[in-house]
Biopython code that builds the backbone (N, CA, C, O; Angstrom):
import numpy as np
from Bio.PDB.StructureBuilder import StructureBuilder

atoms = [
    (1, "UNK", "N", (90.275, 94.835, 53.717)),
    (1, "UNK", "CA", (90.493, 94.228, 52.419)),
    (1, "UNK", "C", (90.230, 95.259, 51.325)),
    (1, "UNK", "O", (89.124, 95.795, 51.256)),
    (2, "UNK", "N", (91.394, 95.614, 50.303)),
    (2, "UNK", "CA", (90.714, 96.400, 49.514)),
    (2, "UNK", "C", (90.416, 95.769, 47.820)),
    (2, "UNK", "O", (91.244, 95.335, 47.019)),
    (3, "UNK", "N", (89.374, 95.875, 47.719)),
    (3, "UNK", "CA", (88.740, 95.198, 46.621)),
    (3, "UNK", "C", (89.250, 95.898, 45.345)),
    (3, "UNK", "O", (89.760, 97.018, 45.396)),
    (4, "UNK", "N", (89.067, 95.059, 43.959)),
    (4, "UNK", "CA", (89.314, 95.585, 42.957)),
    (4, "UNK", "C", (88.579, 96.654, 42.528)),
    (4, "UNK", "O", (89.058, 97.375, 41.654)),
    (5, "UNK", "N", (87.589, 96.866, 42.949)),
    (5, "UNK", "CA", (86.724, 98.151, 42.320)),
    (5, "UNK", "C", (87.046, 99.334, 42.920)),
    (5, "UNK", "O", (87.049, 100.402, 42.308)),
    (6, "UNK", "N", (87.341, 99.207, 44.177)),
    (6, "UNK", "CA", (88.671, 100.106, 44.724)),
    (6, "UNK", "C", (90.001, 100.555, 44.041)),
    (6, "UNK", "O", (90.447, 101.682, 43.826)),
    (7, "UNK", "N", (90.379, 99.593, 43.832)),
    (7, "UNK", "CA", (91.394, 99.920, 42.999)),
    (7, "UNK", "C", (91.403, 100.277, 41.659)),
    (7, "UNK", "O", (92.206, 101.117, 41.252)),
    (8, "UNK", "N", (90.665, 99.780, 40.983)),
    (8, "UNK", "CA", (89.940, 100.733, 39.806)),
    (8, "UNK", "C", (89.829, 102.324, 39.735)),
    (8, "UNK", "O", (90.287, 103.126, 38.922)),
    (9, "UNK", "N", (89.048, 102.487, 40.890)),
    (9, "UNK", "CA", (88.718, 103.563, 40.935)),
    (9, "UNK", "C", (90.064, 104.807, 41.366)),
    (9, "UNK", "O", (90.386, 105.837, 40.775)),
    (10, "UNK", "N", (90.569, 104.229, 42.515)),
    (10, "UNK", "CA", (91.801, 104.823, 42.154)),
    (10, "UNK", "C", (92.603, 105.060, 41.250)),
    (10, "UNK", "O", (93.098, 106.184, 41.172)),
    (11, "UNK", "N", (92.911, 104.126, 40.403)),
    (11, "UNK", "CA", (93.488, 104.608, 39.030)),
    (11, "UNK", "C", (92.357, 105.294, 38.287)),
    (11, "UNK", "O", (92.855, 106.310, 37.804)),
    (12, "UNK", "N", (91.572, 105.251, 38.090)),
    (12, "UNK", "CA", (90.919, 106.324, 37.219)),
    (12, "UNK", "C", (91.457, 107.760, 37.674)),
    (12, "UNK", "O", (92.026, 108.626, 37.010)),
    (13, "UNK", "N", (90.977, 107.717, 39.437)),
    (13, "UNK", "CA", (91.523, 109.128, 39.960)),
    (13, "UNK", "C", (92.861, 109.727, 39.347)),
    (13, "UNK", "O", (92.992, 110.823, 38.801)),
    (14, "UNK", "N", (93.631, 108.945, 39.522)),
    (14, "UNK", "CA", (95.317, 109.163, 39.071)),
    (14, "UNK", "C", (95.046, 109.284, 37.716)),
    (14, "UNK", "O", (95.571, 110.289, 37.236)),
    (15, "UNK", "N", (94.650, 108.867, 37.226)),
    (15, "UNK", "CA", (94.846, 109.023, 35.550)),
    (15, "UNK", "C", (93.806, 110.834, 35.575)),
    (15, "UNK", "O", (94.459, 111.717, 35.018)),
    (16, "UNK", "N", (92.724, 111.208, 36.007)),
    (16, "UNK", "CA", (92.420, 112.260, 36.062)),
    (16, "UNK", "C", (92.789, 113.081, 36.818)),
    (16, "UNK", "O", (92.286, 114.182, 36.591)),
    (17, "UNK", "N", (93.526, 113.042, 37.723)),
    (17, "UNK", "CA", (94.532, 114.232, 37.779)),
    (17, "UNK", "C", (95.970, 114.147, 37.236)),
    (17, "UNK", "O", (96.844, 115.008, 37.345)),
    (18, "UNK", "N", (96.031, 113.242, 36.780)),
    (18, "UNK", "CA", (97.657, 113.438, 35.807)),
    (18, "UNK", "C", (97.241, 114.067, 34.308)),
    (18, "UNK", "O", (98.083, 114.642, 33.617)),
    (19, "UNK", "N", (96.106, 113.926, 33.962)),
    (19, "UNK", "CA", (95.234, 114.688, 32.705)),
    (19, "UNK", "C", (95.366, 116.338, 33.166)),
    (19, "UNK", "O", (95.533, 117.163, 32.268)),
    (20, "UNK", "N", (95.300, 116.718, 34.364)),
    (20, "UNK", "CA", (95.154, 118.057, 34.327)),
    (20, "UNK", "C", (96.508, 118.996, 34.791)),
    (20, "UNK", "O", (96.311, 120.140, 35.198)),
    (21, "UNK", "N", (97.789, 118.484, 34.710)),
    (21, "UNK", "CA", (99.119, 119.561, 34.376)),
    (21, "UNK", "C", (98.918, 120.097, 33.027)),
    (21, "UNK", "O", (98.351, 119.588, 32.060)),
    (22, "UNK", "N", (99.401, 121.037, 33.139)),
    (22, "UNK", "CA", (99.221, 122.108, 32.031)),
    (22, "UNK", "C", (100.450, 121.838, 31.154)),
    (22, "UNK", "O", (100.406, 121.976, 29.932)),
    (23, "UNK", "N", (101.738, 121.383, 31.930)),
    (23, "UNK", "CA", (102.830, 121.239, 30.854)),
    (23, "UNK", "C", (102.193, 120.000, 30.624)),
    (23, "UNK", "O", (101.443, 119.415, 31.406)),
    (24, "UNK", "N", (102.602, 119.581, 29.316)),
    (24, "UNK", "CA", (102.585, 118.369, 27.929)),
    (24, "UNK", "C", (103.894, 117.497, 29.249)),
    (24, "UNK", "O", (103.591, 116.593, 30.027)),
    (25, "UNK", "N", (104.774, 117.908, 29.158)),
    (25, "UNK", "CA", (106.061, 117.169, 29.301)),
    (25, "UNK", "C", (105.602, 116.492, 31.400)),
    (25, "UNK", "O", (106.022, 115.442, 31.886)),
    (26, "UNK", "N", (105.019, 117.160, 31.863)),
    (26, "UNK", "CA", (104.583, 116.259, 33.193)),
    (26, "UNK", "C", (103.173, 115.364, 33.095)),
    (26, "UNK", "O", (102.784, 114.400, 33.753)),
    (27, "UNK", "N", (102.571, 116.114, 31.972)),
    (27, "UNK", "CA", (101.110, 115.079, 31.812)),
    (27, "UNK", "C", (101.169, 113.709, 31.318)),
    (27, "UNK", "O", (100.379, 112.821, 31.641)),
    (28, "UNK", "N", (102.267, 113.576, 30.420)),
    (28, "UNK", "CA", (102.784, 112.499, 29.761)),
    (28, "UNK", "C", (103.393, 111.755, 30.951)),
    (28, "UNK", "O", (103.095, 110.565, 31.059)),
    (29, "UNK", "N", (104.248, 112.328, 31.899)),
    (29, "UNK", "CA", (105.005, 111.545, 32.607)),
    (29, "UNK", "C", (104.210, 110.852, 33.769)),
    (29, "UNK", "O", (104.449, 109.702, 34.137)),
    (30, "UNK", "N", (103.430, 111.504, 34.208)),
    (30, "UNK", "CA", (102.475, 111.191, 35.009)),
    (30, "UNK", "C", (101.470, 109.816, 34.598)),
    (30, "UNK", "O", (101.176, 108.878, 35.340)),
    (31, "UNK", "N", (101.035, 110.052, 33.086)),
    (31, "UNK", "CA", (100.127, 109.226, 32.776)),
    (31, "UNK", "C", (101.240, 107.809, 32.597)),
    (31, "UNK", "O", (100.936, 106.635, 32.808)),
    (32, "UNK", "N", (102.076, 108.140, 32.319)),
    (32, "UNK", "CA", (102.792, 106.704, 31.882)),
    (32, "UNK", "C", (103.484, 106.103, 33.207)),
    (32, "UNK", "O", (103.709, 104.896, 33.301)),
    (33, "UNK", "N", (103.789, 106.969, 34.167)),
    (33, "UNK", "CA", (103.978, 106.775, 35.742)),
    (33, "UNK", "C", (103.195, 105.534, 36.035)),
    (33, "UNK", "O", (103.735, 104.497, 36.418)),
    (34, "UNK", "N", (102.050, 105.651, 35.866)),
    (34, "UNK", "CA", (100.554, 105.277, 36.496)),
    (34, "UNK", "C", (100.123, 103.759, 35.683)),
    (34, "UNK", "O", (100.027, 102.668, 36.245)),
    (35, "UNK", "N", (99.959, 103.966, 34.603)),
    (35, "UNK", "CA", (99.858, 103.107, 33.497)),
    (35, "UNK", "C", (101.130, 102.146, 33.876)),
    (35, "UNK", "O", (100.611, 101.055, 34.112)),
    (36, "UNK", "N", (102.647, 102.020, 34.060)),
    (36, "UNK", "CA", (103.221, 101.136, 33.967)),
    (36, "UNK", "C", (103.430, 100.891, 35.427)),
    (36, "UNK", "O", (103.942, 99.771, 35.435)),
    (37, "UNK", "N", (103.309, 101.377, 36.932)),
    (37, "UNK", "CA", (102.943, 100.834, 38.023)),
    (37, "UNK", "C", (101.335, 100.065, 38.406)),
    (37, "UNK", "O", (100.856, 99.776, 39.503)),
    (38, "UNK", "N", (100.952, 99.946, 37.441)),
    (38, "UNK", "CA", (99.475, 99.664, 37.866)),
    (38, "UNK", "C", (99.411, 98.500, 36.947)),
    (38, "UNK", "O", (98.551, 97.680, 37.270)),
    (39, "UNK", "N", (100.248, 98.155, 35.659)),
    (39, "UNK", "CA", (100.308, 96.947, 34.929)),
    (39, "UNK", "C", (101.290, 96.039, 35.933)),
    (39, "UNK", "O", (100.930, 94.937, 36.347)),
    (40, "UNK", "N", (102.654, 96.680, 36.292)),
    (40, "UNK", "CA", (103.445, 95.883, 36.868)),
    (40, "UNK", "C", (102.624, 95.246, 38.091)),
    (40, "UNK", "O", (102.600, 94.025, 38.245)),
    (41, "UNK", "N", (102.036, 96.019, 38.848)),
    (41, "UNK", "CA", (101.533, 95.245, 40.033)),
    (41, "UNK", "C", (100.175, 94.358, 39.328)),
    (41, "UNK", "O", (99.260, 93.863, 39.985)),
    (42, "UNK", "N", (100.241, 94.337, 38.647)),
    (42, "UNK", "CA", (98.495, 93.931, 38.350)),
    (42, "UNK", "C", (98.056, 91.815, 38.581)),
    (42, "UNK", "O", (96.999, 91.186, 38.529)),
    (43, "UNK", "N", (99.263, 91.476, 38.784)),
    (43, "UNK", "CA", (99.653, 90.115, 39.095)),
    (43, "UNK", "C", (99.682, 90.111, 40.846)),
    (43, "UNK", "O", (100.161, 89.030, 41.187)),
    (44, "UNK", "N", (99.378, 90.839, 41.894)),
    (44, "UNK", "CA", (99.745, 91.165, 43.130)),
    (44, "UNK", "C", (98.364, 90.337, 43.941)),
    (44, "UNK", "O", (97.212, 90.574, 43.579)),
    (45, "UNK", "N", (98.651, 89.432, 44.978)),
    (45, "UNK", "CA", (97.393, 88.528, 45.374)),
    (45, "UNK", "C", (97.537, 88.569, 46.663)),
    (45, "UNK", "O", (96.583, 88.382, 47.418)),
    (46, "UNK", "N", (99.506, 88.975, 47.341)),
    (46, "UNK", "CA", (98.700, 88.920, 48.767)),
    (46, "UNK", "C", (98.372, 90.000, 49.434)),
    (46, "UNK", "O", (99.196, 90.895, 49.246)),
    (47, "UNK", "N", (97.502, 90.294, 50.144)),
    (47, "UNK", "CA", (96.671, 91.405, 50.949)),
    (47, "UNK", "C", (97.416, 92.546, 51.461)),
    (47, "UNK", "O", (97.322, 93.764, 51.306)),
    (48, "UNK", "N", (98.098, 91.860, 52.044)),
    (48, "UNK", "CA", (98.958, 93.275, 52.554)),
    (48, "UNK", "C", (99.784, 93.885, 51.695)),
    (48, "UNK", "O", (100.003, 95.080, 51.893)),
    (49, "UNK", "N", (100.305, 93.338, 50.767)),
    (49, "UNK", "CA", (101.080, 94.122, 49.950)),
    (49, "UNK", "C", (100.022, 94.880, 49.167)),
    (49, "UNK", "O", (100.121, 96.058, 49.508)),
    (50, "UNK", "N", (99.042, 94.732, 48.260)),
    (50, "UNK", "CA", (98.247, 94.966, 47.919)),
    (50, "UNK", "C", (97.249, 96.033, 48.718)),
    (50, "UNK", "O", (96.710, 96.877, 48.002)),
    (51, "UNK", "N", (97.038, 96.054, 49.754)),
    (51, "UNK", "CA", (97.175, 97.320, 50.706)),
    (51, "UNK", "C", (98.149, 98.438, 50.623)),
    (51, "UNK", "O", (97.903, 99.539, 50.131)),
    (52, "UNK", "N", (99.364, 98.032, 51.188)),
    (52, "UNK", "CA", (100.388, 98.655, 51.123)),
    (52, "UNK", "C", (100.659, 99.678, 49.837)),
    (52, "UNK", "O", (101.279, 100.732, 49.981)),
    (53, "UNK", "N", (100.096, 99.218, 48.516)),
    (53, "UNK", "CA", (100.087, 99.591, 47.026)),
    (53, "UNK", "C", (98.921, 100.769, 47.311)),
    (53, "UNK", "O", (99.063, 101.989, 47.231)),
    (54, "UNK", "N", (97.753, 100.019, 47.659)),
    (54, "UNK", "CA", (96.804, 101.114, 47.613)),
    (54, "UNK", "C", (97.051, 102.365, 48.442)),
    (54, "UNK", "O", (96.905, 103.462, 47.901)),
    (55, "UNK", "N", (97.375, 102.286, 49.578)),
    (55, "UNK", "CA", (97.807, 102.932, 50.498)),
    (55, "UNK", "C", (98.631, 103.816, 49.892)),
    (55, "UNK", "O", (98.328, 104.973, 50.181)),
    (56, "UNK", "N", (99.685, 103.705, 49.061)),
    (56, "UNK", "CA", (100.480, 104.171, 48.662)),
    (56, "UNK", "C", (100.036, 105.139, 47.710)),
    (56, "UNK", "O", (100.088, 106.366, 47.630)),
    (57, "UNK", "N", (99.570, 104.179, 46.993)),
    (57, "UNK", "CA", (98.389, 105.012, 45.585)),
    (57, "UNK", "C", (97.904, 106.499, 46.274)),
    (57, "UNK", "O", (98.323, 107.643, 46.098)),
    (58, "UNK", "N", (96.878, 105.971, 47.096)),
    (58, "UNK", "CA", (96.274, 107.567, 47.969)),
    (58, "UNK", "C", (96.978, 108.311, 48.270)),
    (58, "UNK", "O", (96.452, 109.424, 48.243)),
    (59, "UNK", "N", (98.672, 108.340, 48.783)),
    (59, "UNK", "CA", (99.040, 109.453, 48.899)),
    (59, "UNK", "C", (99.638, 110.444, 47.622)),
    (59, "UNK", "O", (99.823, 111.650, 47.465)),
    (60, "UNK", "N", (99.833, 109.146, 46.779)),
    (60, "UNK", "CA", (100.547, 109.804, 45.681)),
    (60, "UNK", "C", (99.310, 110.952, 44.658)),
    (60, "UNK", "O", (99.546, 111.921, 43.936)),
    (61, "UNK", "N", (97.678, 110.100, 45.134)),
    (61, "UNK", "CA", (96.711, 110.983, 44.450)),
    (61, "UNK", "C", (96.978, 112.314, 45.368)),
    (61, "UNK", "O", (97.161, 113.328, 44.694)),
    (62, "UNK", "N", (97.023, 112.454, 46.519)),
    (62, "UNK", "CA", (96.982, 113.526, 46.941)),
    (62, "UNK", "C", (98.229, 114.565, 46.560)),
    (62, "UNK", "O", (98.159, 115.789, 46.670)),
    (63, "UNK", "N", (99.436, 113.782, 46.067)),
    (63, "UNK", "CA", (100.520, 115.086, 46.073)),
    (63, "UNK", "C", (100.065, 115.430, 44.266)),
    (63, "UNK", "O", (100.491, 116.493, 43.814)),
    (64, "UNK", "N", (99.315, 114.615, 43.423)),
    (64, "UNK", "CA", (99.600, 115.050, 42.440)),
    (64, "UNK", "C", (98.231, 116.240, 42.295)),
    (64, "UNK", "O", (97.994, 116.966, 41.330)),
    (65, "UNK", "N", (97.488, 116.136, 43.568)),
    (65, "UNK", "CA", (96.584, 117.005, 43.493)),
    (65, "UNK", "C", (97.152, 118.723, 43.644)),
    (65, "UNK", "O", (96.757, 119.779, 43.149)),
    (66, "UNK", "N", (98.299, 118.349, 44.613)),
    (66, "UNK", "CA", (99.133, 119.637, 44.983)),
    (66, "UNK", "C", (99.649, 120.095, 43.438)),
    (66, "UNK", "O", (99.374, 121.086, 42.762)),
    (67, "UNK", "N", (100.554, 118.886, 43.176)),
    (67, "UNK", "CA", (101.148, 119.423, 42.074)),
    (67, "UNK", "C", (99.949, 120.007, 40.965)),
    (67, "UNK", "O", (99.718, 121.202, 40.777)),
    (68, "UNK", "N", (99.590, 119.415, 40.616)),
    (68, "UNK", "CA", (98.376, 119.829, 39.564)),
    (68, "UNK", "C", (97.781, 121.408, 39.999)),
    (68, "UNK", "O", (97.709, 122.386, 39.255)),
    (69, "UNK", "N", (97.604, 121.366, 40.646)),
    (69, "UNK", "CA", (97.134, 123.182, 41.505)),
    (69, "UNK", "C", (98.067, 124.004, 41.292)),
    (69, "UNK", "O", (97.864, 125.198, 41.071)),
    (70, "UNK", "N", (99.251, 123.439, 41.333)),
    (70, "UNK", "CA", (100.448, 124.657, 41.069)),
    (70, "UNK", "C", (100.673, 124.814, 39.752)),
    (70, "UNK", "O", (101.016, 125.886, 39.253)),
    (71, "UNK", "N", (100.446, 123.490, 38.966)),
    (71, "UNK", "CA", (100.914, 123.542, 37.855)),
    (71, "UNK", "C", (99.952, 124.677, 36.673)),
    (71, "UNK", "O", (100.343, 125.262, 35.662)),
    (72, "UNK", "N", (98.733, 124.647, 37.269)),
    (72, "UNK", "CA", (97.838, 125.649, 36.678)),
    (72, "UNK", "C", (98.048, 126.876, 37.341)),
    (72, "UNK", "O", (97.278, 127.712, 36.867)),
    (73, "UNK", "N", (98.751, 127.341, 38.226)),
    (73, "UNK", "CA", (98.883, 128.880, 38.825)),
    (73, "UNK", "C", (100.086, 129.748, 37.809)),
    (73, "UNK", "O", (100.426, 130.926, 37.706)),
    (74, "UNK", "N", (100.562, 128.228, 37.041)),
    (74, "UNK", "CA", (101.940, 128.866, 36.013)),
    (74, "UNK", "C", (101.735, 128.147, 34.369)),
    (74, "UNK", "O", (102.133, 127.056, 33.960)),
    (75, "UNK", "N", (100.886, 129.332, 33.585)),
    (75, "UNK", "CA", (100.732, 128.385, 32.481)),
    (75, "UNK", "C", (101.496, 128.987, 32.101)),
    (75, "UNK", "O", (101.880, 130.007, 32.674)),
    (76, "UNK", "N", (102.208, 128.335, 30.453)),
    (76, "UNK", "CA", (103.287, 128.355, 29.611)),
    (76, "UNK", "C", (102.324, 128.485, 28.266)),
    (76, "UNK", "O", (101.156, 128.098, 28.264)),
    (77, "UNK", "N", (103.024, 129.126, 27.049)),
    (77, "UNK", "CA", (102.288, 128.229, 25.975)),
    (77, "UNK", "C", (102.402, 126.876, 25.202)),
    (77, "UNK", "O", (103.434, 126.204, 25.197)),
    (78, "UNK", "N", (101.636, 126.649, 24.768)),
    (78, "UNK", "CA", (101.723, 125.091, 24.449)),
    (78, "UNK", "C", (102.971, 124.732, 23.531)),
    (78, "UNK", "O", (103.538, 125.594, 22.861)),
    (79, "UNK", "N", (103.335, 123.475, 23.548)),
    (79, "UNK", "CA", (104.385, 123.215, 23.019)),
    (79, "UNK", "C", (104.096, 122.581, 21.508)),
    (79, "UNK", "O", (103.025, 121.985, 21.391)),
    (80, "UNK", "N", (104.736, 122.639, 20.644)),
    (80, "UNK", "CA", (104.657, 122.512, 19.212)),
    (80, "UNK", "C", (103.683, 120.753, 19.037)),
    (80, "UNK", "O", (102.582, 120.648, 18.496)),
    (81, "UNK", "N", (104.240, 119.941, 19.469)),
    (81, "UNK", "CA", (102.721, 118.420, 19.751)),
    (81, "UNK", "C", (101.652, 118.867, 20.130)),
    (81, "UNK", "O", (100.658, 118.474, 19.519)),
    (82, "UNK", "N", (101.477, 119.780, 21.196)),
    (82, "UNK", "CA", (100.169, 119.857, 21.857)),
    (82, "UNK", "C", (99.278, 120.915, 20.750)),
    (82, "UNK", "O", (98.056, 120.996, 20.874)),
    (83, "UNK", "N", (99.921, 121.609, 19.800)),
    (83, "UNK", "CA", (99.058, 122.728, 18.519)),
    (83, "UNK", "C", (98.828, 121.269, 17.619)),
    (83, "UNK", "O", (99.547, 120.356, 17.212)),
    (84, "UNK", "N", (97.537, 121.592, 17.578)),
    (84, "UNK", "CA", (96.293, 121.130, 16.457)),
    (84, "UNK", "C", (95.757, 121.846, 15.940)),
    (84, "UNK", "O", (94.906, 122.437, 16.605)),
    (85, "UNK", "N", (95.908, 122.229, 14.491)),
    (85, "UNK", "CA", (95.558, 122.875, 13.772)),
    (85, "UNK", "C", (94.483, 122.262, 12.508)),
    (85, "UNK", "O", (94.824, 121.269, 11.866)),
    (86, "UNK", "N", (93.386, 122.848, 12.282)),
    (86, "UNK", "CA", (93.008, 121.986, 11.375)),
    (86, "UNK", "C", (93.361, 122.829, 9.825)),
    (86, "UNK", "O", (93.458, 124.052, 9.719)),
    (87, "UNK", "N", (93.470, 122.122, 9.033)),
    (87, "UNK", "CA", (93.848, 122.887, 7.731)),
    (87, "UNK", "C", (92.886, 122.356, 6.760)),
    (87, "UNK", "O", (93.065, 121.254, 6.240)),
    (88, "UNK", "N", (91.774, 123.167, 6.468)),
    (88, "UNK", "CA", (90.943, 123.199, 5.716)),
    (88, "UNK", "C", (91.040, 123.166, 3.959)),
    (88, "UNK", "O", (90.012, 123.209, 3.282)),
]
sb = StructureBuilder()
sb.init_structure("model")
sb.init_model(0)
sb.init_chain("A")
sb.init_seg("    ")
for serial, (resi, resn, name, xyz) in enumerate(atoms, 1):
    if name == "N":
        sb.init_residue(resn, " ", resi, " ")
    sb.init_atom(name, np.array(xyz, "f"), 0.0, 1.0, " ", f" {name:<3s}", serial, name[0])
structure = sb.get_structure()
């Protein structure tokens, strides 16, 4: 049975490694990936599917762990949204 605090916690995971691509343009996609599969299912009651989700979840934490590793072996400079400048 996997409990909600389980599943919590998995999305936190996913949301902290979709925080750490270096491009703007996959961090965004990632976070909103996550955010709108995790609202859509959020109505989900029977077990196995709800398994099946989590299950699913874990592998996807693991490829974005890959991706995320590569994505820092190739930084870029930041893109014109991601400069914060303060102007005094």
């Amino acid at each position: 049975m996997t409990t909600s605090k389980e599943v919590l916690s998995l999305y936190k995971q996913l949301l902290g490694k979709a925080a750490k691509f270096t491009d703007y343009n996959y961090r965004t996609y990632a976070h909103r990936r996550i955010v709108d599969a995790f609202k859509a299912n959020k109505d989900l009651s029977d077990e196995s599917i709800i398994k099946a989700k989590y299950n699913f979840g874990i592998d996807n934490l693991g490829m974005l762990q890959r991706q995320t590793t590569i994505s820092q072996m190739f930084t870029f400079d930041k893109l014109v949204v991601e400069r914060l400048e303060k102007h005094h």
